[in-house]
ChimeraX commands (.cxc) that place a marker at each C-alpha (Angstrom):
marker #1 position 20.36,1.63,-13.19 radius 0.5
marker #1 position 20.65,-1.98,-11.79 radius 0.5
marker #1 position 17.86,-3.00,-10.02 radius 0.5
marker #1 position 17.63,-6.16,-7.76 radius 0.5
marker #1 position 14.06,-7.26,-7.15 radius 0.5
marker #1 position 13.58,-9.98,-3.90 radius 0.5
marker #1 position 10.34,-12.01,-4.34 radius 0.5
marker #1 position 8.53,-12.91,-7.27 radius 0.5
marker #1 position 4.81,-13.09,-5.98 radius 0.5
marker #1 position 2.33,-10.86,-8.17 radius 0.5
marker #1 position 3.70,-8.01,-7.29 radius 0.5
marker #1 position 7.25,-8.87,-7.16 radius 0.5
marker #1 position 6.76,-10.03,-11.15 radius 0.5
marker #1 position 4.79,-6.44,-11.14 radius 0.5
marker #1 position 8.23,-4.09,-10.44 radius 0.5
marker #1 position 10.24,-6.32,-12.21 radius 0.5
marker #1 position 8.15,-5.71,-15.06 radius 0.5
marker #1 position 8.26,-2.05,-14.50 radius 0.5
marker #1 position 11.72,-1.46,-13.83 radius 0.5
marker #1 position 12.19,-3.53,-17.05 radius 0.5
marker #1 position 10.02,-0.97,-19.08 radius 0.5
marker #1 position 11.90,2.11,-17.76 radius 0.5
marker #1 position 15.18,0.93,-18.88 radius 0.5
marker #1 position 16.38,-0.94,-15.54 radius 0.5
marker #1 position 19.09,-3.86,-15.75 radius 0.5
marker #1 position 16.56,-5.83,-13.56 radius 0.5
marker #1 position 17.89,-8.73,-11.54 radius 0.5
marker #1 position 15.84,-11.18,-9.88 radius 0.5
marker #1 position 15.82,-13.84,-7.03 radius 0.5
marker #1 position 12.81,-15.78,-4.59 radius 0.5
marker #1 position 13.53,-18.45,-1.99 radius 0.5
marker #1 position 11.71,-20.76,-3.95 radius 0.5
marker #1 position 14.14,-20.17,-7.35 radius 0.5
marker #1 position 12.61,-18.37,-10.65 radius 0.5
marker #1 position 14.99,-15.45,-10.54 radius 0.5
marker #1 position 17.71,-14.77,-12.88 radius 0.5
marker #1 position 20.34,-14.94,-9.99 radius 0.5
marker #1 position 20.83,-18.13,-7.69 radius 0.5
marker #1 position 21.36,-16.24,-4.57 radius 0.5
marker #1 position 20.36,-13.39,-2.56 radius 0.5
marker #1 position 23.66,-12.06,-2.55 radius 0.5
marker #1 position 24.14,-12.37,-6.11 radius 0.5
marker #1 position 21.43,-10.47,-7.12 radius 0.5
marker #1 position 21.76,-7.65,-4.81 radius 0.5
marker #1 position 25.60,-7.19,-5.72 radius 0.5
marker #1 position 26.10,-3.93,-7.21 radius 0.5
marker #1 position 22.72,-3.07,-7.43 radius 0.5
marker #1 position 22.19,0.74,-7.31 radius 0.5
marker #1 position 18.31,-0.11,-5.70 radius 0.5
marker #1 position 16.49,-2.89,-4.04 radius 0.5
marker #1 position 12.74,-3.62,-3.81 radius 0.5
marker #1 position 11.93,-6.14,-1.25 radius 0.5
marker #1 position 8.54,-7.85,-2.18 radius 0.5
marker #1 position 8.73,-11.15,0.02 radius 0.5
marker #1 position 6.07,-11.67,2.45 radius 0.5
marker #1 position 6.16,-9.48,5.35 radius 0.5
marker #1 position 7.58,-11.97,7.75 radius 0.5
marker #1 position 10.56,-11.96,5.77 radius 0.5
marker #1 position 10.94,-8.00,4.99 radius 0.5
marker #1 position 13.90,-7.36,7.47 radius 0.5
marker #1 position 15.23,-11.05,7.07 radius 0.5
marker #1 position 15.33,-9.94,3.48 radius 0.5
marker #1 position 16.96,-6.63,3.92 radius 0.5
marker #1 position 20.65,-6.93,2.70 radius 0.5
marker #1 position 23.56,-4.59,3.69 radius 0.5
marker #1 position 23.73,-2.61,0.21 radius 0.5
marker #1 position 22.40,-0.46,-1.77 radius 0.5
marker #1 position 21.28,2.42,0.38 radius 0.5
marker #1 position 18.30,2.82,-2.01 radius 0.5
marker #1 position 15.91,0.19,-0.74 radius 0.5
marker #1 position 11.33,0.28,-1.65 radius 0.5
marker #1 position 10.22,-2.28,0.56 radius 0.5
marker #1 position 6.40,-3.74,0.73 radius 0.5
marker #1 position 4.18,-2.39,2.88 radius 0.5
marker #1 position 3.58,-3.44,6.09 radius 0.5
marker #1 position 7.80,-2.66,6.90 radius 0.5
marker #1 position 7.48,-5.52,9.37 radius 0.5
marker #1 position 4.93,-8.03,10.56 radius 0.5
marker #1 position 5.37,-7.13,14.55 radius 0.5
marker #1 position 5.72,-3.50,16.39 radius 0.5
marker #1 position 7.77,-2.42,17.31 radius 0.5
marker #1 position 10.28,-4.12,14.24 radius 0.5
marker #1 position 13.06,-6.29,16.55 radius 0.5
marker #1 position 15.94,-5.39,13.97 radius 0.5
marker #1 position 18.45,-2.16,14.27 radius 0.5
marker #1 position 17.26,0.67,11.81 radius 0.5
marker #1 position 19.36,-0.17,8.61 radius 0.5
marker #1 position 21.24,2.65,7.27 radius 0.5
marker #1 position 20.72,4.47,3.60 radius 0.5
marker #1 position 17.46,5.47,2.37 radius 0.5
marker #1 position 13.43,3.41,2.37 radius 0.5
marker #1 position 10.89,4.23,1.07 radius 0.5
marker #1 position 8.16,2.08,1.61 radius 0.5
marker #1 position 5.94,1.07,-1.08 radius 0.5
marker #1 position 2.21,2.37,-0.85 radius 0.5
marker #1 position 1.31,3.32,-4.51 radius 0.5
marker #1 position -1.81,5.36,-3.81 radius 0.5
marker #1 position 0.74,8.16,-3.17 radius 0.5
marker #1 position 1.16,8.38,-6.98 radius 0.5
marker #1 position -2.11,7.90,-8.65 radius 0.5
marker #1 position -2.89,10.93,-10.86 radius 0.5
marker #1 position -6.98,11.23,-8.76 radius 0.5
marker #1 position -5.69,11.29,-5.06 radius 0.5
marker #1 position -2.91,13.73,-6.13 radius 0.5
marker #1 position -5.33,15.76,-7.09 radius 0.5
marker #1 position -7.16,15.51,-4.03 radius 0.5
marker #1 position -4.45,16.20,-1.51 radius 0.5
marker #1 position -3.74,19.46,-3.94 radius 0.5
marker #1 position -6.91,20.49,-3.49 radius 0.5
marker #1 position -6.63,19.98,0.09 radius 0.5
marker #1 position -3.32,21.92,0.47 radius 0.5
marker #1 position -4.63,24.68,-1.10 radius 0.5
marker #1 position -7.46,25.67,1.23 radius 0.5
marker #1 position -10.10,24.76,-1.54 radius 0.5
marker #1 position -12.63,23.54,1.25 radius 0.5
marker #1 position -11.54,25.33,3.66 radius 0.5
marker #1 position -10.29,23.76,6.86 radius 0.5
marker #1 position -11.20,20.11,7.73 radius 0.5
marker #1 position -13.90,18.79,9.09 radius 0.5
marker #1 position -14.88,15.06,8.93 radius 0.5
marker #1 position -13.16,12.53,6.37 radius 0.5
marker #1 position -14.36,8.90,6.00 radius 0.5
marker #1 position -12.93,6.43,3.88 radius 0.5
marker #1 position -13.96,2.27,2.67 radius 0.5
marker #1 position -10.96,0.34,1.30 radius 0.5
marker #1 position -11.14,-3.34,0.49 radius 0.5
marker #1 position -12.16,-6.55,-1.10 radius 0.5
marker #1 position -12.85,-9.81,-0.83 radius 0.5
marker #1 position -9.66,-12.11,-0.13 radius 0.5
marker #1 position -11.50,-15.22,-1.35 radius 0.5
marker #1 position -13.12,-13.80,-4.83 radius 0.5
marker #1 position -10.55,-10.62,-5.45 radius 0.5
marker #1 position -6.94,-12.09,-4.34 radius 0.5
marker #1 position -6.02,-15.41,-6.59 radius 0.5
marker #1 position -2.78,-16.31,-5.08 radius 0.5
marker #1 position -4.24,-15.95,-1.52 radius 0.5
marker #1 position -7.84,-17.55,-2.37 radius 0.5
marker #1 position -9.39,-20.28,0.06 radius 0.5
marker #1 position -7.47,-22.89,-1.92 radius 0.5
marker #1 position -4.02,-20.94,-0.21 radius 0.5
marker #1 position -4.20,-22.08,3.27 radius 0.5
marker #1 position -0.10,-21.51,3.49 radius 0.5
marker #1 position -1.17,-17.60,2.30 radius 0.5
marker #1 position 0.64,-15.04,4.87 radius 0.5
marker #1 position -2.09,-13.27,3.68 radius 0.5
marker #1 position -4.38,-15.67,5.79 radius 0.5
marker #1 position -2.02,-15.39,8.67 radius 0.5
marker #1 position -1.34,-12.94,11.24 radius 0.5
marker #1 position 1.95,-13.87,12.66 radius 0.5
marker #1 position 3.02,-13.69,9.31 radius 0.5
marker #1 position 1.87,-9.74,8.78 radius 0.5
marker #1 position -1.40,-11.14,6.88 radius 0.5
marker #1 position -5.08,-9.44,7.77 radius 0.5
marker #1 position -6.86,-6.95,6.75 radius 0.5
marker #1 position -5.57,-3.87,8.85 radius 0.5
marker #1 position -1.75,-4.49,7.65 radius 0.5
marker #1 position -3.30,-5.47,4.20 radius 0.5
marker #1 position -5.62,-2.42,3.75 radius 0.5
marker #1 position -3.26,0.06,5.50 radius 0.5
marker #1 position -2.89,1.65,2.06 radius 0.5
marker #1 position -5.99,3.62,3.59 radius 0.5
marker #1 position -4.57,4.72,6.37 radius 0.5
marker #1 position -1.34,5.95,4.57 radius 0.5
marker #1 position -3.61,7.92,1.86 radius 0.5
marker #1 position -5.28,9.50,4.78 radius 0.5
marker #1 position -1.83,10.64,6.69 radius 0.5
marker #1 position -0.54,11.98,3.28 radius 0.5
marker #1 position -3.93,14.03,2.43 radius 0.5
marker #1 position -5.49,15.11,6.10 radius 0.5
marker #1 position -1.84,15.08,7.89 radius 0.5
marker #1 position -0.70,12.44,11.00 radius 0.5
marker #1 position -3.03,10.87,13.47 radius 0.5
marker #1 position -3.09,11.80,17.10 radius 0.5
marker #1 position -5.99,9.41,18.31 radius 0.5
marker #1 position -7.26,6.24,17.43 radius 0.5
marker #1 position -9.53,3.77,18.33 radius 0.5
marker #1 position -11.67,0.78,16.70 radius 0.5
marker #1 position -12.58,-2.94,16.17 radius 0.5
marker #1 position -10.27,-5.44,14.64 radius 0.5
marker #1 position -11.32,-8.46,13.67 radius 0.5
marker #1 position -12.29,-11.57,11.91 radius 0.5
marker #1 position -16.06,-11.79,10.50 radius 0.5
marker #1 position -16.12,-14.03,7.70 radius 0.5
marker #1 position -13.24,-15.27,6.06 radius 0.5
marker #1 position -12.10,-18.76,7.04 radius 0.5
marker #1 position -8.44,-17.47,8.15 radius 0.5
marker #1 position -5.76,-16.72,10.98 radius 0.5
marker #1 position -5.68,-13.49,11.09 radius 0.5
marker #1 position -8.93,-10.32,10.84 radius 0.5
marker #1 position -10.75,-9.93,8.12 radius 0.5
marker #1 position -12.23,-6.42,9.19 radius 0.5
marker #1 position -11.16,-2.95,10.71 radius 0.5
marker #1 position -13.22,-0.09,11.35 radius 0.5
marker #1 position -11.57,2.70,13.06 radius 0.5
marker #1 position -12.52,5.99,14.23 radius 0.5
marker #1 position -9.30,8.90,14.00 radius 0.5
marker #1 position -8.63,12.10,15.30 radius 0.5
marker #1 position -5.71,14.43,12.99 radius 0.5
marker #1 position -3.39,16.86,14.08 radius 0.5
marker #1 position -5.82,19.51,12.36 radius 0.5
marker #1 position -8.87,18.63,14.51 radius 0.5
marker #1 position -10.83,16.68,12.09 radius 0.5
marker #1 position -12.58,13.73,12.67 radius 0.5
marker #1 position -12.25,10.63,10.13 radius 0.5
marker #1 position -13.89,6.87,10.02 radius 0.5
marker #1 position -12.41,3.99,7.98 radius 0.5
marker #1 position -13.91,0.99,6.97 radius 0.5
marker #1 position -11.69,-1.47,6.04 radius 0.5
marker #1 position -11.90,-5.37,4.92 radius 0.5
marker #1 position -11.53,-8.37,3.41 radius 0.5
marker #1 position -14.76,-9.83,3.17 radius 0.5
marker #1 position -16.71,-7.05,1.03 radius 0.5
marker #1 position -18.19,-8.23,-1.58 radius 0.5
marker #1 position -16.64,-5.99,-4.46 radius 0.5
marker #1 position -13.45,-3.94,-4.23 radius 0.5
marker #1 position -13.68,-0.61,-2.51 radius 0.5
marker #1 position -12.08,2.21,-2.68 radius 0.5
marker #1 position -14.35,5.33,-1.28 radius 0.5
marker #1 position -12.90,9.09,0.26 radius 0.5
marker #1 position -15.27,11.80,1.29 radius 0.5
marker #1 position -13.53,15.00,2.94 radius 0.5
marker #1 position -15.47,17.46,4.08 radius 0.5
marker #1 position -14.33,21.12,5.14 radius 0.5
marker #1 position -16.22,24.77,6.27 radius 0.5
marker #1 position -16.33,25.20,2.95 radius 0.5
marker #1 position -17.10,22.41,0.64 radius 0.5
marker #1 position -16.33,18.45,-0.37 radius 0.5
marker #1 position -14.03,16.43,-1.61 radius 0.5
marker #1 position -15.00,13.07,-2.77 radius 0.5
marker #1 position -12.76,9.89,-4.82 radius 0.5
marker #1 position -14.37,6.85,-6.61 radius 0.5
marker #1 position -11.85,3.89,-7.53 radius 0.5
marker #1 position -13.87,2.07,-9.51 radius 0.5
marker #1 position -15.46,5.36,-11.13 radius 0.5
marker #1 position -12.24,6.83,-11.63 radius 0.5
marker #1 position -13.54,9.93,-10.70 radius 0.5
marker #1 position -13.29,13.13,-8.06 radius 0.5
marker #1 position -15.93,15.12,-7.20 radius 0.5
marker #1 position -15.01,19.07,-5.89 radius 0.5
marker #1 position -18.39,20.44,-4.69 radius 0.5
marker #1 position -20.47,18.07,-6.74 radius 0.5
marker #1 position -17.87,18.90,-9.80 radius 0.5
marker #1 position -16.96,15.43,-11.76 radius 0.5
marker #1 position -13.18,15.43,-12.80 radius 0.5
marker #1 position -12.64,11.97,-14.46 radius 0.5
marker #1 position -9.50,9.93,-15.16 radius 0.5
marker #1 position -9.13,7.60,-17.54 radius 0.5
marker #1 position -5.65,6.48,-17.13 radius 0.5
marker #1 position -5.41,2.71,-16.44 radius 0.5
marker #1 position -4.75,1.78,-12.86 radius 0.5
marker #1 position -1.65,0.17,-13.64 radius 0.5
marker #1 position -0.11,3.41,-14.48 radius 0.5
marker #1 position 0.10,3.83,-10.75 radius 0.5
marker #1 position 3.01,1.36,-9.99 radius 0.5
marker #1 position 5.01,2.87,-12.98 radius 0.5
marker #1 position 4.49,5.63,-11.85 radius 0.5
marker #1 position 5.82,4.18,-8.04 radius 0.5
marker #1 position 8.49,2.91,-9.91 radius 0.5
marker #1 position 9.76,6.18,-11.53 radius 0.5
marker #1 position 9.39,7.74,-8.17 radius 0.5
marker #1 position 11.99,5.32,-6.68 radius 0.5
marker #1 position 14.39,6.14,-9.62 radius 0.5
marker link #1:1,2 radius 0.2
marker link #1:2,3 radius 0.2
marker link #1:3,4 radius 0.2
marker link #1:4,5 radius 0.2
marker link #1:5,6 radius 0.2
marker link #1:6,7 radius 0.2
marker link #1:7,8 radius 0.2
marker link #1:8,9 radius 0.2
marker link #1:9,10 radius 0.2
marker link #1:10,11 radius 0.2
marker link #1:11,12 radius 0.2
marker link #1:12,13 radius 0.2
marker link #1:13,14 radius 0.2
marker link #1:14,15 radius 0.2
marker link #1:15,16 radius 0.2
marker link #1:16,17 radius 0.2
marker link #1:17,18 radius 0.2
marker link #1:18,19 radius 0.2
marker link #1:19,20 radius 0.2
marker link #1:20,21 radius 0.2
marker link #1:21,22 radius 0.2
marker link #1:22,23 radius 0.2
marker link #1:23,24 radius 0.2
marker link #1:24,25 radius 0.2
marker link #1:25,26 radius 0.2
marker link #1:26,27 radius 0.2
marker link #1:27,28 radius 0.2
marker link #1:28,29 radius 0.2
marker link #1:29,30 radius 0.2
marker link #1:30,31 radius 0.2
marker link #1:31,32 radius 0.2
marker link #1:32,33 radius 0.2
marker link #1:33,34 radius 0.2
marker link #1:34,35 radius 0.2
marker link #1:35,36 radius 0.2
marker link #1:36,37 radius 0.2
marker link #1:37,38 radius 0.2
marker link #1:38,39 radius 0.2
marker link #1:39,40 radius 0.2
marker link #1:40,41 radius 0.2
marker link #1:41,42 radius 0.2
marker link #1:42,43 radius 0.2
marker link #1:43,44 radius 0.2
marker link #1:44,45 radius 0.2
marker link #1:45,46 radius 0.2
marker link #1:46,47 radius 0.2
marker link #1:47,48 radius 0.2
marker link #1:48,49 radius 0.2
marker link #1:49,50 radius 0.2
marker link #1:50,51 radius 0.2
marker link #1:51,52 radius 0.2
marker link #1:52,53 radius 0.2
marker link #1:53,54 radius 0.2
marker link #1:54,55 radius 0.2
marker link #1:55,56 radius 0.2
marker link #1:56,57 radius 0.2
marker link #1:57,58 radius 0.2
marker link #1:58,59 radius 0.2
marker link #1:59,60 radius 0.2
marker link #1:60,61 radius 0.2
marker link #1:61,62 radius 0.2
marker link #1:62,63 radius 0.2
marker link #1:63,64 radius 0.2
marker link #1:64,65 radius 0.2
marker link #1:65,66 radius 0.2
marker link #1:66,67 radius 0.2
marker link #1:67,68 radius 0.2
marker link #1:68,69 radius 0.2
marker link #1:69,70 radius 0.2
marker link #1:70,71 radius 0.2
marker link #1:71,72 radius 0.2
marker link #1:72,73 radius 0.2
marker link #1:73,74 radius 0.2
marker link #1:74,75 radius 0.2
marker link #1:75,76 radius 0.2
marker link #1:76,77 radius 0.2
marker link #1:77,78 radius 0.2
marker link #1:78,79 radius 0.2
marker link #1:79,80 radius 0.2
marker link #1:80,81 radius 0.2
marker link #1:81,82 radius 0.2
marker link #1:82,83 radius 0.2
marker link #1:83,84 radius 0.2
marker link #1:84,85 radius 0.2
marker link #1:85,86 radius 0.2
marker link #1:86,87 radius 0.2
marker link #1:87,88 radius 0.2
marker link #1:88,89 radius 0.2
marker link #1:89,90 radius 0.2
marker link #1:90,91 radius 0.2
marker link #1:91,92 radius 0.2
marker link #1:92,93 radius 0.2
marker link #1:93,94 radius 0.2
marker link #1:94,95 radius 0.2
marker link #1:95,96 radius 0.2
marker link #1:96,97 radius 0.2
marker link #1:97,98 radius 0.2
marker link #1:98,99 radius 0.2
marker link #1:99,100 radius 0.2
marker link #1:100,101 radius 0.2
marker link #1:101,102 radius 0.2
marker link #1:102,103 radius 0.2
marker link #1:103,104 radius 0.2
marker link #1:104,105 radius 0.2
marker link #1:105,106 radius 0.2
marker link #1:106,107 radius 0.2
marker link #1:107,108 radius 0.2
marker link #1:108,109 radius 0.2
marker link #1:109,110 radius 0.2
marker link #1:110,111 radius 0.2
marker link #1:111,112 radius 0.2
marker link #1:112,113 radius 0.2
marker link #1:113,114 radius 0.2
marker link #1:114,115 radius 0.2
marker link #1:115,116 radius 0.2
marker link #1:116,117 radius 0.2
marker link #1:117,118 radius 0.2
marker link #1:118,119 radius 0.2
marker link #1:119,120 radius 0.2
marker link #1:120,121 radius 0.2
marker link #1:121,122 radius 0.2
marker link #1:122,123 radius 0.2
marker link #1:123,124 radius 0.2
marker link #1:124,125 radius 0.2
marker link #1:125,126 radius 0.2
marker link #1:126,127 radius 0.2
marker link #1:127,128 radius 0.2
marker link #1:128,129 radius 0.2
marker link #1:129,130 radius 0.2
marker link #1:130,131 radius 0.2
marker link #1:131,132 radius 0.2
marker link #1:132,133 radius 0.2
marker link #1:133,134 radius 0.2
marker link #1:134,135 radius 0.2
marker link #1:135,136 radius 0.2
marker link #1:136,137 radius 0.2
marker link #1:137,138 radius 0.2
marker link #1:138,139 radius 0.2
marker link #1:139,140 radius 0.2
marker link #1:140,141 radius 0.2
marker link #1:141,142 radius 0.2
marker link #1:142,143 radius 0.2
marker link #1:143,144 radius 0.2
marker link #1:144,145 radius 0.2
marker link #1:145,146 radius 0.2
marker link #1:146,147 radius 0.2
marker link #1:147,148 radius 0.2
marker link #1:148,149 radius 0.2
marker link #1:149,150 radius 0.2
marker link #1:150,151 radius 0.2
marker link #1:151,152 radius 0.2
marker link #1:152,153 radius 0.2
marker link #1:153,154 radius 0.2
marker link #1:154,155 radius 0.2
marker link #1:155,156 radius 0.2
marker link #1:156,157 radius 0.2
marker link #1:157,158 radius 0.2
marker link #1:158,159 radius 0.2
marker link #1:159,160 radius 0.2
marker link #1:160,161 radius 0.2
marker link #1:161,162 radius 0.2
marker link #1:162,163 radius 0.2
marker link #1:163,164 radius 0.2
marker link #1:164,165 radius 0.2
marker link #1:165,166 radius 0.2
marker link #1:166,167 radius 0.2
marker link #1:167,168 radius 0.2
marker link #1:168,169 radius 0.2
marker link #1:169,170 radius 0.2
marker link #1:170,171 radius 0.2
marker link #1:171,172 radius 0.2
marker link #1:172,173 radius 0.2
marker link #1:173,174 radius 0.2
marker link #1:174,175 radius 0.2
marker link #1:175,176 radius 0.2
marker link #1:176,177 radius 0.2
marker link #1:177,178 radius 0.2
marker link #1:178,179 radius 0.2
marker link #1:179,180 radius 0.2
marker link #1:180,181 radius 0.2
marker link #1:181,182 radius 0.2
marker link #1:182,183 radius 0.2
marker link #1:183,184 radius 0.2
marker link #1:184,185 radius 0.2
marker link #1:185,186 radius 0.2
marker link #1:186,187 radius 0.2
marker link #1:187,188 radius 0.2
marker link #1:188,189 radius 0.2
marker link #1:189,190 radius 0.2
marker link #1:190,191 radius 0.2
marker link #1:191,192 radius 0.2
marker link #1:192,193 radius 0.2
marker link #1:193,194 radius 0.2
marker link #1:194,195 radius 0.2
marker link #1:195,196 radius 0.2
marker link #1:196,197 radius 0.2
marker link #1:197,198 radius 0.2
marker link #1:198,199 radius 0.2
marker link #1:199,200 radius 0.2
marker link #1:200,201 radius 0.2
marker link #1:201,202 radius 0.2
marker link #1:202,203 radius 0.2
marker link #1:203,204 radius 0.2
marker link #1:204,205 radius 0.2
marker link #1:205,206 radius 0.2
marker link #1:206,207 radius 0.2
marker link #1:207,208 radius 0.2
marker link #1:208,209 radius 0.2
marker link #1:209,210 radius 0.2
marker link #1:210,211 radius 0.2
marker link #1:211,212 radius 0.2
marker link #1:212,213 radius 0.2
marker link #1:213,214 radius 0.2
marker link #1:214,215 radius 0.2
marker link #1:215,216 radius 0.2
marker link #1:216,217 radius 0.2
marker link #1:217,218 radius 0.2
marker link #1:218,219 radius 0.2
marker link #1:219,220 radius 0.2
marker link #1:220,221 radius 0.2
marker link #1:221,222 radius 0.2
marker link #1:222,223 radius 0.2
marker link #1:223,224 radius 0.2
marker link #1:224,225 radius 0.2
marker link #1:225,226 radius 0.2
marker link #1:226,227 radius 0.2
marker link #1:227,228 radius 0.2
marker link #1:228,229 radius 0.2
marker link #1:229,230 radius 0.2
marker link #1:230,231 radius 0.2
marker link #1:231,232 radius 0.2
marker link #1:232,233 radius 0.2
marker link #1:233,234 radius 0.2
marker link #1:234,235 radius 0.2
marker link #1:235,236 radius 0.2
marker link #1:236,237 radius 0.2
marker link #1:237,238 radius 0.2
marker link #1:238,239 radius 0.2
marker link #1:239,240 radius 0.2
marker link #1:240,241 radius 0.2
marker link #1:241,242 radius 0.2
marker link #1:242,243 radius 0.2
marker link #1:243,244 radius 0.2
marker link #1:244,245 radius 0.2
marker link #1:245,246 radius 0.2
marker link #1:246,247 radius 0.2
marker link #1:247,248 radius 0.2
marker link #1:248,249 radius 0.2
marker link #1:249,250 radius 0.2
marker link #1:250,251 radius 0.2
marker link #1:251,252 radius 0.2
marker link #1:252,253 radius 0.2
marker link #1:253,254 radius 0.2
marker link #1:254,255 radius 0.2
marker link #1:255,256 radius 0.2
marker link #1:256,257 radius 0.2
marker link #1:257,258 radius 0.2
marker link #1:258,259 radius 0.2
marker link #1:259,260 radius 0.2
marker link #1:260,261 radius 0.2
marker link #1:261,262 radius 0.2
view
């Protein structure tokens, strides 16, 4: 398949890379040249797929005509509602969570009644955007990460929770919560902790940001009849106090993203 990748940031470089490795004729192109093609158009011409990987500012800007197979970046846009028409084909937006082996594992468990309906679910997700992101560090002022109008923050950044929680507990109905910036020297927040309601009933808090001092990635579900729990760094899930561990490096994930798209 011909793949044509727009953006070569970290994880621009990161799909081309993996596209490469499952047999993809990958073809490249950035605004600021690197790419194997000179222009946008060039690169995306007879491409079966497209993965858009610019900033977020620049998603829909980015978003050519053809293929219908497009994986774009998460956020889809840096402003709600998005002011463009709704492109035609097929998106699928890229939060890779959805295809690591331990939270697969979890939402199984979760589908199939194993703790019974759901209670309570609570969730930390994060980092620290000056010690864990090197391309967005202090010394990035220009970052989008470090600015809001430009789809940067921490609760467009760390949405990945919020997706992982959809997919596993179902949608949200309610939601409410503090936004905003405690720490890091930046235009946009750095912190989000919100309080949900699902469709189901269940309650569930999320702590999310940018200024923790080492990454986080926590889940606790709890149902009539038992827990769930998921450690990032650990590699681990824990069914009634039961370790299951993974040992499969986190990498895997976006391959496995990748494949998905295919």
């Amino acid at each position: 398949m011909k793949i044509a990748v727009i953006g070569l940031g970290s994880i621009g470089r990161r799909h081309a890379e993996n596209f490469r490795a499952l047999g993809c004729d990958v073809r490249t192109w950035d605004i600021v040249g690197g790419g194997t093609h000179p222009t946008l158009d060039k690169a995306i011409y007879n491409s079966d797929g497209v993965v858009i990987a610019t900033p977020p500012d620049a998603h829909m800007i980015s978003l050519p005509p053809a293929p219908a197979w497009r994986m774009i970046e998460k956020p889809l846009a840096h402003e709600s509602p998005p002011l463009f028409p709704a492109p035609p084909g097929n998106i699928l937006v890229a939060y890779p969570w959805r295809h690591w082996p331990p939270l697969q594992y979890v939402k199984r468990l979760v589908d199939e009644g194993r703790i019974g309906r759901l209670l309570s679910v609570s969730t930390t997700y994060g980092a620290h955007l000056d010690k864990h992101y090197p391309t967005h560090g202090p010394d990035r002022k220009d970052s989008y990460m470090r600015d809001l109008s430009r789809g940067g923050g921490c609760l467009l950044d760390c949405s990945h929770a919020i997706d992982y929680l959809r997919w596993i507990c179902g949608e949200i109905t309610e939601v409410s919560g503090v936004v905003e910036r405690r720490l890091i020297d930046m235009a946009a927040d750095d912190s989000a902790d919100l309080m949900v309601r699902f469709s189901s009933g269940a309650v569930g808090t999320l702590r999310l940001g940018l200024y923790f001092p080492d990454v986080k990635g926590e889940l606790e579900i709890i149902g009539t009849e038992g827990a769930i729990s998921w450690s990032r760094t650990a590699n681990l899930v824990r069914v009634n106090g039961e370790p299951h561990e993974y040992a499969e490096d986190i990498g895997q994930m976006y391959v496995r993203e990748a494949r998905h798209f295919l």
